[in-house]
N, CA, C and O atoms as a GROMACS GRO file, in nm:
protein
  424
    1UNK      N    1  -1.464   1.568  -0.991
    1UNK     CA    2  -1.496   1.428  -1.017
    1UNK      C    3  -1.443   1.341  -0.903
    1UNK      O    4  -1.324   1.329  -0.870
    2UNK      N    5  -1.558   1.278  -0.844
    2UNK     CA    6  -1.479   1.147  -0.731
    2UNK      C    7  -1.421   1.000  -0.797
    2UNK      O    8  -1.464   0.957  -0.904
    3UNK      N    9  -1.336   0.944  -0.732
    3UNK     CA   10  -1.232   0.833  -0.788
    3UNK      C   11  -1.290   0.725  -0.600
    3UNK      O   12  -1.264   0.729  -0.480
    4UNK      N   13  -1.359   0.662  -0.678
    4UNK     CA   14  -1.372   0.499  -0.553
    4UNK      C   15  -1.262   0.451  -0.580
    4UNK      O   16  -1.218   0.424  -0.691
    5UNK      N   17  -1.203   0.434  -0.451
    5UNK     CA   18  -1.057   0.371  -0.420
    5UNK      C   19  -1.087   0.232  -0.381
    5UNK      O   20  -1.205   0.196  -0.388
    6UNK      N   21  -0.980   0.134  -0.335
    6UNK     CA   22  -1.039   0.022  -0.322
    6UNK      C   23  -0.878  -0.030  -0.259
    6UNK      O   24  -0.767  -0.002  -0.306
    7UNK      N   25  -0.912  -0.115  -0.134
    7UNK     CA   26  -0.732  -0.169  -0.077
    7UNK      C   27  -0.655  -0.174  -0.110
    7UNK      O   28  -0.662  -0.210  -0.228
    8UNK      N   29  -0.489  -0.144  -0.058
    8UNK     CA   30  -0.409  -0.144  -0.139
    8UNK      C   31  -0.378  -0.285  -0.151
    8UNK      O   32  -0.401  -0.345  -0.046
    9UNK      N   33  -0.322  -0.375  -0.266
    9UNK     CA   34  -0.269  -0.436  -0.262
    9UNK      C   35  -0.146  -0.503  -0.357
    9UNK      O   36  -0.154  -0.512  -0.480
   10UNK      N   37  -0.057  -0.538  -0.297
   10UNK     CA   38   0.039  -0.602  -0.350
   10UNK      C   39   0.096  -0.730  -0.356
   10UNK      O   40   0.051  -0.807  -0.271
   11UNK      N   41   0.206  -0.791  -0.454
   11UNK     CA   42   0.253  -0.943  -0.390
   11UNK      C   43   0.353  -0.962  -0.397
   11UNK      O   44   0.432  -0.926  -0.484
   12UNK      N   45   0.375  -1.051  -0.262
   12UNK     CA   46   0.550  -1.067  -0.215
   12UNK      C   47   0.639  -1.105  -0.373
   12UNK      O   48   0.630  -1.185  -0.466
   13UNK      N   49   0.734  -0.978  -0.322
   13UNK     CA   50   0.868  -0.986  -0.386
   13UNK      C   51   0.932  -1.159  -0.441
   13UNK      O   52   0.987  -1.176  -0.550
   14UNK      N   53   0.912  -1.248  -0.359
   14UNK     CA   54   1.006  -1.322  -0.418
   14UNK      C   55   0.903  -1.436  -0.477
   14UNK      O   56   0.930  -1.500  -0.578
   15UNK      N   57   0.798  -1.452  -0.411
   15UNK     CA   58   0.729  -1.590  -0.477
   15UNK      C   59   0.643  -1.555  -0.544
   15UNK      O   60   0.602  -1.636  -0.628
   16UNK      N   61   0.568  -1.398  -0.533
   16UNK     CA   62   0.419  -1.334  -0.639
   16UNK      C   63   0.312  -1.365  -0.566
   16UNK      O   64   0.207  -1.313  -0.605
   17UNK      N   65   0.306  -1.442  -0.460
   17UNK     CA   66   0.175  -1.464  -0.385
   17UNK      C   67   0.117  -1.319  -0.335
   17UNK      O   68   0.189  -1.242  -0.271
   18UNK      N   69   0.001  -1.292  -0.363
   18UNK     CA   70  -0.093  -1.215  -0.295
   18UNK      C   71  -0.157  -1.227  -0.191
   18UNK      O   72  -0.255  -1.162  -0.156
   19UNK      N   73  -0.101  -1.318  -0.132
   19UNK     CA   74  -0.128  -1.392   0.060
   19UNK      C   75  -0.033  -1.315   0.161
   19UNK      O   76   0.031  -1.373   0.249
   20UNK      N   77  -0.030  -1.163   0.139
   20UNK     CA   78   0.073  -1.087   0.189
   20UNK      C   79  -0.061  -1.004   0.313
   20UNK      O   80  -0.179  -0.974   0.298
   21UNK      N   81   0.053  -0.988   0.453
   21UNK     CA   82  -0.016  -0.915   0.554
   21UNK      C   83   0.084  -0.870   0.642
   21UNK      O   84   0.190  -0.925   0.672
   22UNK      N   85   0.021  -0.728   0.693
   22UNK     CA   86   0.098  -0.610   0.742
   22UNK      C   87   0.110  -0.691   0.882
   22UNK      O   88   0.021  -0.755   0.939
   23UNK      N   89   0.251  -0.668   0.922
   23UNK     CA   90   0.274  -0.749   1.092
   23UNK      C   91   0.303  -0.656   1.186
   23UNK      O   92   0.319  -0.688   1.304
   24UNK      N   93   0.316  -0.491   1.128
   24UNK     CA   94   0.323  -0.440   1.266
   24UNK      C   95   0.217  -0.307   1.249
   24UNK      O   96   0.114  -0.310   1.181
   25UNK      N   97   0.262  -0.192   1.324
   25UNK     CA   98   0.157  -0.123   1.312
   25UNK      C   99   0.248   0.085   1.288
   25UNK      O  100   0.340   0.144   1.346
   26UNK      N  101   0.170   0.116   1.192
   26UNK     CA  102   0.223   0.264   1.155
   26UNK      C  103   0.288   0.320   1.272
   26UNK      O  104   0.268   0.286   1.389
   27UNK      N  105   0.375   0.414   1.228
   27UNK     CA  106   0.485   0.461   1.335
   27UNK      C  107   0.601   0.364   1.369
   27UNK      O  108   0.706   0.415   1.410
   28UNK      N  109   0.596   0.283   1.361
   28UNK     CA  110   0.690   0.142   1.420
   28UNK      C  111   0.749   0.147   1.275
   28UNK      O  112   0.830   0.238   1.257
   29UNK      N  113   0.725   0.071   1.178
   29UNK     CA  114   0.750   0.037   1.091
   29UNK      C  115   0.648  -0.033   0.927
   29UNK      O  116   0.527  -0.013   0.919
   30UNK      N  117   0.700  -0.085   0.854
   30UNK     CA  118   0.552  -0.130   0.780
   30UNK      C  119   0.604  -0.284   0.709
   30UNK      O  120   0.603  -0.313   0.589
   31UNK      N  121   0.642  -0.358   0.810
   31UNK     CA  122   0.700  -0.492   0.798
   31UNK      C  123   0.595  -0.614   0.721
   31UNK      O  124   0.511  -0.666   0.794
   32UNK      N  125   0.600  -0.649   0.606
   32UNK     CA  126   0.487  -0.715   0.553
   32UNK      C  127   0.552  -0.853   0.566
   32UNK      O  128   0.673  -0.867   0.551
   33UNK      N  129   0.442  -0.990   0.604
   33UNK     CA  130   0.513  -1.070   0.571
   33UNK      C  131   0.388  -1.159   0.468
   33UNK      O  132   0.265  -1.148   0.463
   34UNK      N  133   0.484  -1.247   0.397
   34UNK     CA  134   0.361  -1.338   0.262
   34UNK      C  135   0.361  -1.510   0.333
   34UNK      O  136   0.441  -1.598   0.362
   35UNK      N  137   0.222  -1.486   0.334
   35UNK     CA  138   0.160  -1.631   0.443
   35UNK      C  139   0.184  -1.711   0.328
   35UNK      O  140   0.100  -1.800   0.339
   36UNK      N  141   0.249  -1.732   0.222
   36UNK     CA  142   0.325  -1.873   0.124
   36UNK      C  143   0.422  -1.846   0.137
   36UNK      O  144   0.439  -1.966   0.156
   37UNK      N  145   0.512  -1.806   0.147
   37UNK     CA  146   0.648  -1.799   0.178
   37UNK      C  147   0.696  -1.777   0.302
   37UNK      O  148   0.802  -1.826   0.342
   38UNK      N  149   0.651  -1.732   0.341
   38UNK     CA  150   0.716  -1.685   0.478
   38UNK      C  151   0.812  -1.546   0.462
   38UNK      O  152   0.816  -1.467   0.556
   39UNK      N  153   0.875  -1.523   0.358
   39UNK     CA  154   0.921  -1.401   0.354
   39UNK      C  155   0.851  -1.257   0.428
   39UNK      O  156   0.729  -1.246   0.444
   40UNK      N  157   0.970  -1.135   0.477
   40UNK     CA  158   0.911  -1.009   0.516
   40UNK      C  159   0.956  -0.916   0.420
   40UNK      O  160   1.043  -0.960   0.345
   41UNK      N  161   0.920  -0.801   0.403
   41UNK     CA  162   0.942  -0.685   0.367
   41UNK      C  163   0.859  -0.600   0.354
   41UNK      O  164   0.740  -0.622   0.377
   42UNK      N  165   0.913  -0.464   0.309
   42UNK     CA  166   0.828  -0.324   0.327
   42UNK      C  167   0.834  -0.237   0.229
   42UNK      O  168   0.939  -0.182   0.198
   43UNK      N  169   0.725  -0.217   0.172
   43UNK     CA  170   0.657  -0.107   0.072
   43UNK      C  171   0.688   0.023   0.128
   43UNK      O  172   0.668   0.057   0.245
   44UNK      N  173   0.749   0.107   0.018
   44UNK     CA  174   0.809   0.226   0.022
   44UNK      C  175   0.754   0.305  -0.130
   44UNK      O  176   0.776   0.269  -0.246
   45UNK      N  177   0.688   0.407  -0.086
   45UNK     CA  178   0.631   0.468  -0.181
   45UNK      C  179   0.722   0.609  -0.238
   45UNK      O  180   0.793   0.669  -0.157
   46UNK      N  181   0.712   0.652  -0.370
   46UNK     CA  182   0.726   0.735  -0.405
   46UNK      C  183   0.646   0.801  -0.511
   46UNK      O  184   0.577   0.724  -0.578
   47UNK      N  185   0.639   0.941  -0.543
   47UNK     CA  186   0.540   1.018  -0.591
   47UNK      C  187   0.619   1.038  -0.763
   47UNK      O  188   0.734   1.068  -0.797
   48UNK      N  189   0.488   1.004  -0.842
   48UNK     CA  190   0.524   0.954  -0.962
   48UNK      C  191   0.472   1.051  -1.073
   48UNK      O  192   0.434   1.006  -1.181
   49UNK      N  193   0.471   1.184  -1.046
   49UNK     CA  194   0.364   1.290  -1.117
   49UNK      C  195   0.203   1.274  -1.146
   49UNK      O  196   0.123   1.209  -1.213
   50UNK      N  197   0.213   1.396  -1.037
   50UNK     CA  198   0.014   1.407  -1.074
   50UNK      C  199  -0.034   1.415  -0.974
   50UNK      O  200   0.032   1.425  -0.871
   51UNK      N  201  -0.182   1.411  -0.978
   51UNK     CA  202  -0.221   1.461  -0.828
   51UNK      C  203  -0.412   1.401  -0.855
   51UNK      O  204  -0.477   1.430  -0.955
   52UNK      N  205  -0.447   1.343  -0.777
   52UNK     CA  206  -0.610   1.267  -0.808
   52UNK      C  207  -0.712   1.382  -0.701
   52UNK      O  208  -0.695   1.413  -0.583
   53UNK      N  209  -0.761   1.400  -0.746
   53UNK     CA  210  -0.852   1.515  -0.629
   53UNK      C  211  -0.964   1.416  -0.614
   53UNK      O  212  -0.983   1.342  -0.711
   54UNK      N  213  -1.063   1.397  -0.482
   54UNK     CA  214  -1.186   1.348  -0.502
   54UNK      C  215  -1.140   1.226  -0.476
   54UNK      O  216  -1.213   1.140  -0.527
   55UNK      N  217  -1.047   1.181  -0.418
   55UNK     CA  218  -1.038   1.011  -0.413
   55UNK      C  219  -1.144   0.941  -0.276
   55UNK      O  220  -1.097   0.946  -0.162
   56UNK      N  221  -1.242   0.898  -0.290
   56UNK     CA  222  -1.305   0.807  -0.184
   56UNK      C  223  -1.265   0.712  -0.127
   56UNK      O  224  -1.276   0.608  -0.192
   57UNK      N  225  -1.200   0.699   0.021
   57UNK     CA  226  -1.184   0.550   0.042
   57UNK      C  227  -1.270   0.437   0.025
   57UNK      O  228  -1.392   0.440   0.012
   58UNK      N  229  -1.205   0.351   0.026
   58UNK     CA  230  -1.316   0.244   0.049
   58UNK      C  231  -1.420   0.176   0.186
   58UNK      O  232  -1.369   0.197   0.296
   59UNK      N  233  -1.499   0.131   0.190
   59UNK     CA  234  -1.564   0.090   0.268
   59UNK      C  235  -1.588  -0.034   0.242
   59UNK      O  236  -1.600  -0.055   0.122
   60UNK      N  237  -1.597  -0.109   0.298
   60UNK     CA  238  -1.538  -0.091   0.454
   60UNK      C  239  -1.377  -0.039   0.451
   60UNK      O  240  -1.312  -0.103   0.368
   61UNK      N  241  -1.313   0.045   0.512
   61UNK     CA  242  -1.202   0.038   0.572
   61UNK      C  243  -1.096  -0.065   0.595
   61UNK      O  244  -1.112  -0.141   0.691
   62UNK      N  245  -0.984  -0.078   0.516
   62UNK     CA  246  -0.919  -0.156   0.565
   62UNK      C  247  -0.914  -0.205   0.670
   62UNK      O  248  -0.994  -0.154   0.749
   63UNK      N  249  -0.835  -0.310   0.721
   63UNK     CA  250  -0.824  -0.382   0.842
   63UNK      C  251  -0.672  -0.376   0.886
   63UNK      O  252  -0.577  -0.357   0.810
   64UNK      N  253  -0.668  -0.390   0.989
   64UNK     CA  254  -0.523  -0.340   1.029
   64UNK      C  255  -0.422  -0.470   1.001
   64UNK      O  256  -0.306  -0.428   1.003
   65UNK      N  257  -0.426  -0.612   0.976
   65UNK     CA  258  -0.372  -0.699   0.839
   65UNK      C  259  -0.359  -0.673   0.747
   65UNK      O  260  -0.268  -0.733   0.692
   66UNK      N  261  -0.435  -0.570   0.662
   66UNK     CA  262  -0.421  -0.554   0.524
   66UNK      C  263  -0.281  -0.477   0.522
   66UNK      O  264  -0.238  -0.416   0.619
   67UNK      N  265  -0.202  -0.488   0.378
   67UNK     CA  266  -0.132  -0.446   0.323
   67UNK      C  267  -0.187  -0.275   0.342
   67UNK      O  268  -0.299  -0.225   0.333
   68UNK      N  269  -0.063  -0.223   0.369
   68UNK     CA  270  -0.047  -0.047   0.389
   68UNK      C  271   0.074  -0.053   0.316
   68UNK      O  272   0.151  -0.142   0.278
   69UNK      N  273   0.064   0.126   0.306
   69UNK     CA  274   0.194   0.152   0.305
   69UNK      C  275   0.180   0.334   0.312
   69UNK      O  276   0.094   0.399   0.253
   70UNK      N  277   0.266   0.378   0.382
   70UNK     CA  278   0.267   0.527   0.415
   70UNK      C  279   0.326   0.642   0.248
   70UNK      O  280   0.425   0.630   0.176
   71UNK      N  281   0.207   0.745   0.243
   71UNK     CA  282   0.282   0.826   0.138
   71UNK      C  283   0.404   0.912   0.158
   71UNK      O  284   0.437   0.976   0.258
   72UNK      N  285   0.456   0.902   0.056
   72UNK     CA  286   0.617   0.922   0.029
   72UNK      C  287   0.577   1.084   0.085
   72UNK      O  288   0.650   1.131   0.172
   73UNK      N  289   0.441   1.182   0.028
   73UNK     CA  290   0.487   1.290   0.047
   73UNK      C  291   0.431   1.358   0.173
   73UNK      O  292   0.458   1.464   0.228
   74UNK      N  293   0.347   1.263   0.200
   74UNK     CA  294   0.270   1.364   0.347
   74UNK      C  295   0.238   1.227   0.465
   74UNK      O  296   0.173   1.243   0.568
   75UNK      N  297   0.278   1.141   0.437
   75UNK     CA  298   0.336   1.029   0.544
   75UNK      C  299   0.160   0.924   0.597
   75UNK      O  300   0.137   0.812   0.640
   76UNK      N  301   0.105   1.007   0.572
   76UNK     CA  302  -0.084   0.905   0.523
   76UNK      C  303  -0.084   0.756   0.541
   76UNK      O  304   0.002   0.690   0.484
   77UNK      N  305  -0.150   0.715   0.593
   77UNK     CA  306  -0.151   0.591   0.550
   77UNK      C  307  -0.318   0.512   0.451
   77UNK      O  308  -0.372   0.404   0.425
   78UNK      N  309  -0.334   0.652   0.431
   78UNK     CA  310  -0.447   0.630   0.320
   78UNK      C  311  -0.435   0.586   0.244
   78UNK      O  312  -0.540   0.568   0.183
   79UNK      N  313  -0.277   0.513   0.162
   79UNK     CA  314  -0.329   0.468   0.038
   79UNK      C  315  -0.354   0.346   0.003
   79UNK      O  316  -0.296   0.246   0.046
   80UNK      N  317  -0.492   0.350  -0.125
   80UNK     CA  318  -0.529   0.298  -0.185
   80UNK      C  319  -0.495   0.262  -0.327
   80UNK      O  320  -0.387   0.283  -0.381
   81UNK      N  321  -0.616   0.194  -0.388
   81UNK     CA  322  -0.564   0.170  -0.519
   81UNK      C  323  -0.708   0.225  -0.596
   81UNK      O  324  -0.811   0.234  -0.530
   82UNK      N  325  -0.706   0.265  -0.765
   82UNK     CA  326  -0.833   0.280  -0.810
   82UNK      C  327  -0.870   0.206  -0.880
   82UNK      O  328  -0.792   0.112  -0.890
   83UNK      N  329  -0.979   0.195  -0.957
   83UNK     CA  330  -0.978   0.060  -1.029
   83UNK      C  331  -0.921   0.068  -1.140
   83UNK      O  332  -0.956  -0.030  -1.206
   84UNK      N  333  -0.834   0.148  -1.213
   84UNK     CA  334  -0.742   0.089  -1.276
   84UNK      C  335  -0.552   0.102  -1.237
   84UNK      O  336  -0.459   0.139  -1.310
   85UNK      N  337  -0.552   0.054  -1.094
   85UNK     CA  338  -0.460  -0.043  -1.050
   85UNK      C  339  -0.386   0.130  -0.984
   85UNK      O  340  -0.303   0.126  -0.893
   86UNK      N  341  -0.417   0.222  -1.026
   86UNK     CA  342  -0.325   0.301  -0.981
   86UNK      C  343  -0.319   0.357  -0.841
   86UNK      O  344  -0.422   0.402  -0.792
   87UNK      N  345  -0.167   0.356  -0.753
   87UNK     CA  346  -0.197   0.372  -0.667
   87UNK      C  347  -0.196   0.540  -0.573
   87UNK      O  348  -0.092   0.605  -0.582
   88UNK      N  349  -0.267   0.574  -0.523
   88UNK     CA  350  -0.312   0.706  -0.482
   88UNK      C  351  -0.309   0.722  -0.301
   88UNK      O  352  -0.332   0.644  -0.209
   89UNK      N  353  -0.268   0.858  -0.310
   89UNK     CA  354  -0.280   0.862  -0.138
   89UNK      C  355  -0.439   0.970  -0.124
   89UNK      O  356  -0.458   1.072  -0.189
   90UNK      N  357  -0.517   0.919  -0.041
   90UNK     CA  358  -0.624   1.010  -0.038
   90UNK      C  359  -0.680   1.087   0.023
   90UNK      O  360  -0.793   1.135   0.032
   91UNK      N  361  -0.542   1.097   0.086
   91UNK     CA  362  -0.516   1.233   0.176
   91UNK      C  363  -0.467   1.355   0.124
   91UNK      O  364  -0.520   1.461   0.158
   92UNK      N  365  -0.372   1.352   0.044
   92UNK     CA  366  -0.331   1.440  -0.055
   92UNK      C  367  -0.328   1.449  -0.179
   92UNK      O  368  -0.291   1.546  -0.246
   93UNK      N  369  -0.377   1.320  -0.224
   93UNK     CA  370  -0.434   1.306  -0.406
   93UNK      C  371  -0.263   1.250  -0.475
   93UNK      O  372  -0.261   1.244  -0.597
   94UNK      N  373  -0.180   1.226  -0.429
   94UNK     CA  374  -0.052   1.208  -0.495
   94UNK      C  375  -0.073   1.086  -0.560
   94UNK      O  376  -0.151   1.009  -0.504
   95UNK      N  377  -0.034   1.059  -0.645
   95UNK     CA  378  -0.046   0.930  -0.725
   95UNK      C  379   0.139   0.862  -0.702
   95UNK      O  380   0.244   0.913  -0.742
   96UNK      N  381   0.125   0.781  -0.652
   96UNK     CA  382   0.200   0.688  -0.636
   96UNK      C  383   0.303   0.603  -0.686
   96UNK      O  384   0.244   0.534  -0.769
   97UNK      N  385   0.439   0.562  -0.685
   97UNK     CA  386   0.497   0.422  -0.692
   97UNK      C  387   0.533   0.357  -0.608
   97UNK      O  388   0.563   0.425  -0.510
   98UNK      N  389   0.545   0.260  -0.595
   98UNK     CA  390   0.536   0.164  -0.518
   98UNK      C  391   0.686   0.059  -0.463
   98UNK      O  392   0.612  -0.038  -0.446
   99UNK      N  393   0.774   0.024  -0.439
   99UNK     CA  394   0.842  -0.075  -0.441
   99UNK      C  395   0.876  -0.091  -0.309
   99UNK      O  396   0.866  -0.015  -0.212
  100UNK      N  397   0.938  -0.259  -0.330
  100UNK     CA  398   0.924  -0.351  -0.207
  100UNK      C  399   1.067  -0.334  -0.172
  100UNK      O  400   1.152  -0.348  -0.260
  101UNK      N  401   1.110  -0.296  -0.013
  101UNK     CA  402   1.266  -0.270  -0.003
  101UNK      C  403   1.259  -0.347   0.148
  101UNK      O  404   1.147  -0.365   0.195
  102UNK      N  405   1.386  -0.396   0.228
  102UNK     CA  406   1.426  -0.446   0.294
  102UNK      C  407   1.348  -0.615   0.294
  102UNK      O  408   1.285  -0.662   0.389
  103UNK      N  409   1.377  -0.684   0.158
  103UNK     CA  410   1.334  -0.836   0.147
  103UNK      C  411   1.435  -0.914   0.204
  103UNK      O  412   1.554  -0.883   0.213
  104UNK      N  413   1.372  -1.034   0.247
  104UNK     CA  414   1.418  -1.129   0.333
  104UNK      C  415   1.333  -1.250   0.332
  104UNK      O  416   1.216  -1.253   0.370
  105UNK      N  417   1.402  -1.350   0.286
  105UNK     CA  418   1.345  -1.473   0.249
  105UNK      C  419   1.287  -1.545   0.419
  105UNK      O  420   1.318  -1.505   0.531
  106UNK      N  421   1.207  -1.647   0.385
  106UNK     CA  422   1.125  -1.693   0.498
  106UNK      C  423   1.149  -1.780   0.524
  106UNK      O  424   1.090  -1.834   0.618
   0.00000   0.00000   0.00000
């Protein structure tokens, strides 16, 4: 069975805005900052039992602004979300958690 994935997205830690965008680029780091606050920080995933086989990215393809974040178990930056909110790497099918670590107000 295939699973349509769809961007990941999340919202800044301190104010909830969903006006959040990735400022640097994989390998470096995954420094997000939220265009209402001004705050930065970075999504750190971990693997939450289970495994999604068949996950489709989306199309179009993210954009290199959009919110990323690398999987906890095979380092991807495939993941997505499905439509019911869960988040998946679709490179290796791991199903996901999510949390926001090194916050810093703006």
């Amino acid at each position: 069975m295939s699973v349509s994935a769809r961007k990941l997205e999340f919202a800044c830690p301190l104010c909830g805005s969903g006006e959040v965008f990735y400022s640097c680029t994989p390998g470096c780091c995954f420094n997000h900052v939220c265009g209402n606050c001004g705050a930065t920080f970075e999504p750190e995933t971990h693997p939450i039992g289970g495994v999604l086989k068949g996950v489709i990215p989306p199309d179009p393809l993210p954009e290199a602004s959009d919110p990323t974040a690398a999987c906890a178990r095979c380092d991807s930056t495939a993941v997505y979300m499905t439509g019911t909110n869960t988040i998946v790497c679709a490179s290796c099918g791991t199903i996901l958690g999510i949390e926001m670590t090194e916050v810093h107000g703006g």
